[in-house]
C-alpha positions, 0 to 999 in steps of 0.5 A: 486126624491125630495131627489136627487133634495134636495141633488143637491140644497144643494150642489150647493152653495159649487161650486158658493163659489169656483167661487166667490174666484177665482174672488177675485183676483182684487186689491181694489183701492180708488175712487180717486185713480181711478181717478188720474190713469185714468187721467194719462193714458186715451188717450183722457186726454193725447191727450188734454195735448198734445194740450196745448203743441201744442198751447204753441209751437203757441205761441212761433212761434208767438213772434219769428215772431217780431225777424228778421231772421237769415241765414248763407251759405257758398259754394264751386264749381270748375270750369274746362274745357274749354270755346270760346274766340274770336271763338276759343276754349280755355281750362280754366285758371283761379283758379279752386275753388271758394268759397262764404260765405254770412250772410241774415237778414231780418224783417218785420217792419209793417203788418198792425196788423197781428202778434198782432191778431195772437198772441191774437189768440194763447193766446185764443187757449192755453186758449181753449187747457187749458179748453179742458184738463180740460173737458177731466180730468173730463170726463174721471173722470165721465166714471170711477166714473160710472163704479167704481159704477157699481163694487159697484151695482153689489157687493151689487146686489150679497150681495142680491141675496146671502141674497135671496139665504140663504132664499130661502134655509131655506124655502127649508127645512121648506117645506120638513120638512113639507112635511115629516109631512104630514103637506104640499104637494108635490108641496110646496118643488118642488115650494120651490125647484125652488125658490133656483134654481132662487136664484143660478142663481141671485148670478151667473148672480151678479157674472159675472156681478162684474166680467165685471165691474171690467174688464171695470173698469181696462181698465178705469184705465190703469193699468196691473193688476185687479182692483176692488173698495175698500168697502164702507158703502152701506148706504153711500149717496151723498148730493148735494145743490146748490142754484139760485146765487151759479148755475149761477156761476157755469154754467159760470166756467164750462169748456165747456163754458170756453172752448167755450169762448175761441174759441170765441175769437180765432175766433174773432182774426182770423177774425182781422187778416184776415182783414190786408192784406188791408193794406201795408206791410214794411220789412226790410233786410240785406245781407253780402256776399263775394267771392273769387277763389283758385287753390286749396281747401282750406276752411281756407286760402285767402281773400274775397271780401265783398259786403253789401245791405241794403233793405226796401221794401214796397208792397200792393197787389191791387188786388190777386183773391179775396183771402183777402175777402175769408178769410174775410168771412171764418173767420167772418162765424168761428166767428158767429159759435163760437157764437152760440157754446157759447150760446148752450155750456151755455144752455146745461150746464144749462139745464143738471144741472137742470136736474141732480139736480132734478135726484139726489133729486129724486134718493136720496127719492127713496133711502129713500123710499126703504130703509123703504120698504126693512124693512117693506119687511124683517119683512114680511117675517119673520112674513109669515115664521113664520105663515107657520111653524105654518100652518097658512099661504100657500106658496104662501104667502111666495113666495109672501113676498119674491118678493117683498123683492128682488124687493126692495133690487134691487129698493133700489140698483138702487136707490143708484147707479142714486144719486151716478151717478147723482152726478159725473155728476154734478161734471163734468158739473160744473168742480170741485168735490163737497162735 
């Protein structure tokens, strides 16, 4: 029974290094390529790159409302049938057709300061729309950032269980050895045994956990085929140090509060324009006509007879329903909001960056603690596998040492993956990367 067990563990990795080929199939790609194709292809990055389309297209409107209009007619109707003259009823007589052409000009001269605060307020929306699809581009570089370094957790996490797995199979054969000498029991290859079974299904469970994120990070990407991250140093650890001044500044440029500012001024513009209605407005316009009648159709011949106007209209609405002090208060309540998104955009970005400078410290010396654990572990080990050879130490002992060794690779593994996160979250509060 033990041998057909010892058989069954021995042959088992020859299937999981088959699994882990045909998962290799995804194309390495740097973290900033990464970046940039997410950036290119995130719905959310295209959506606000529209919005500075939109907001730039406001602004032409805005200007073209201080040109006059223009407009251009031309008709043709034929007239027939007959018509009462003196109560009698007599056919028509005059020409048939009828022909009309006429030019209309028209310009509004004074609106009490409502094209200048709406011109003032599509400016400020452009410049919302601008940090907006700077906030996207770093958002949707912070989700790919945390699943590129979700690929790299799990391929360390499977470099370890592999790690665990090679050793669990060297104590297997120890044990059996052993065993066979008379020298152990029984029970320390079947506990041997179950520890290699343990250590298969953490280089599986790595395995499909590389498998999901390299998924996740393709769909990130946008891209038709699998991608994966490309190998980096495992050692490799970001340092990050901002002081007192250097984080006021940073707060101030970050695009949720620029985004925030901007708002504030639109609203602060609205709320202007809505106040113009209080007072007179002068437009001017022009018209050009003329007219004339043919017994036939014909677009090209014959004389019109022209006519001009020229208009000046002055108007003040005394009183229109209260519509005027509506507008007035939505747009003084919009005015207030944005105030208050402003100063809770300002303490949030503070309060988030404070916080992660301090997960990222932290993150940082856990990782160096881990890192002399993992050796002091690794020398455990060898040190109890040593002694039970010789008999001098249980099993136990062994099984011991190597939990505890997997528990600081897995510790060390974290640690690395929250200062890398931590970073990139920095990174995109304060909306520029950071050495």
């Amino acid at each position: 029974m033990i041998r057909r067990l010892f058989a069954v563990v021995l042959l088992t990795p020859l299937s999981l290094g088959a699994q882990g080929v045909a998962s290799g199939g995804a194309r390495p790609v740097s973290l900033e390529e990464a970046v940039k194709l997410a950036q290119q292809n995130a719905p959310a990055a295209i959506q606000a790159r529209g919005q500075i389309r939109t907001s730039d297209a406001a602004i032409r409107s805005v200007y073209g409302s201080y040109l006059p209009s223009l407009s251009l007619s031309y008709g043709s109707n034929k007239q027939g049938g007959e018509t009462f003259f003196q109560g009698q009823l007599v056919p028509f007589r005059g020409d048939p057709w009828n022909f009309s052409r006429g030019l209309n000009s028209s310009l509004e001269l004074f609106d009490g300061g409502r094209r200048l605060f709406n011109l003032r307020s599509a400016r400020a929306n452009l410049t919302a729309a601008e940090s907006n699809e700077r906030l996207q581009q770093f958002r949707v570089a912070l989700d790919v950032k945390q699943q590129y370094f979700n690929v790299l957790a799990a391929r360390e996490s499977r470099a370890a269980a592999e790690a665990q797995l090679a050793q669990s199979t060297e104590q297997l054969k120890s044990a059996t050895a052993r065993v066979r000498a008379g020298a152990a029991t029984v029970s320390d290859s079947l506990r041997s045994i179950i520890q290699v079974g343990n250590a298969r299904l953490a280089v599986l469970t790595a395995e499909n956990t590389l498998r999901v994120a390299n998924a996740n990070l393709t769909r990130l990407v946008g891209t038709t085929f699998e991608v994966t991250a490309a190998e980096v140093a495992s050692g490799e650890m970001p340092r990050v140090s901002i002081d007192s001044a250097e984080l006021a500044n940073a707060l101030e440029g970050a695009p949720s509060v620029l985004q925030a500012k901007a708002e504030l001024a639109a609203a602060g513009a609205s709320r202007r324009a809505a106040k113009t209605p209080y007072l007179p407005t002068l437009s001017v316009s022009y018209n050009l006509s003329g007219s004339r009648t043919d017994k036939s159709f014909d677009i090209t011949g014959g004389e019109y007879a022209r006519s001009n106007a020229l208009r000046f209209q002055l108007s003040y609405p005394v009183f229109n329903g209260f519509t005027r002090e509506e507008n007035v208060t939505r747009t003084s309540v919009a005015e207030r909001n944005a105030e208050a998104q402003l100063r809770d955009a300002r303490l949030t970005a503070r309060q988030q960056l404070t916080q992660l400078i301090g997960s990222l410290g932290l993150a940082q010396e856990r990782a160096t603690i881990q890192i002399a654990s993992v050796t002091a572990a690794e020398e455990d080990l060898r040190v109890q596998s040593q002694r039970y050879a010789l008999g001098s130490s249980t099993l136990l002992d062994i099984l011991t040492s190597q939990s505890q060794l997997n528990s600081a690779r897995f510790a060390l593994i974290q640690a690395r993956y929250d200062a890398r996160l931590a970073k990139a979250q920095i990174e995109a509060i304060v909306g520029r990367d950071l050495p």
